[in-house]
N, C-alpha and C positions, 0 to 999 in steps of 0.2 A: 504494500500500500504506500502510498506517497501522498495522502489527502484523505484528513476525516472528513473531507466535504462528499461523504458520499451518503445514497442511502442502505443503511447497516443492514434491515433487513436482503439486499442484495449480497451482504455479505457473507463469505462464511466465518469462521470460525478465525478468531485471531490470537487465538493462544499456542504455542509450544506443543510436539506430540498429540496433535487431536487424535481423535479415534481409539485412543490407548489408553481410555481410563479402564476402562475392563479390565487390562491389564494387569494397570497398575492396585487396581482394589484387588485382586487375588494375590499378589503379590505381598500387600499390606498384611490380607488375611492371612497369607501363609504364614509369613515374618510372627504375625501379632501368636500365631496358634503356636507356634516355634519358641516362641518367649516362656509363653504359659506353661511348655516341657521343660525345660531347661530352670526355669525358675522350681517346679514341683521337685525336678531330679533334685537341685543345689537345698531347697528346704529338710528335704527329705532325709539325704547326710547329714546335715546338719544335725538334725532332730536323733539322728541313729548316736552322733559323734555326744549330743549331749548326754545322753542313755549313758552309752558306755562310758565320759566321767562322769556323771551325779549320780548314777540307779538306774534301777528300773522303774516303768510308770508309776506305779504304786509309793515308790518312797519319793518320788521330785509329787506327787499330786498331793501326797498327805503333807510334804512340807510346805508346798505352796496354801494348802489349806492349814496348815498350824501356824502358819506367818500372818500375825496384824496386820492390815491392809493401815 
């Protein structure tokens, strides 16, 4: 384009990559579903790693429950 003196409706599309948001939204989805694994897995150790030093559930639940808030 060289002039907004035009009218728009003849226009098409004046952004970047048109056509490609499909694309791009599966791609997001994939990413965002990719995160939510990767975060479950890193919680997951985590919560295995605190077991193994404080107890088992049983003794980190009863001390968080004998602990004053």
């Amino acid at each position: 384009m060289t002039t907004w003196a035009v009218d728009l409706a003849d226009t098409g599309a004046v952004y970047p990559w048109q056509g490609a948001e499909l694309i791009m939204v599966l791609i997001a989805v994939a990413l965002w579903i990719l995160w939510h694994i990767i975060q479950l897995r890193e919680e997951k150790a985590e919560y295995a790693e605190d077991i193994r030093l404080y107890g088992s559930k049983e003794s980190i639940k009863k001390a968080l429950d004998d602990h004053p808030v």
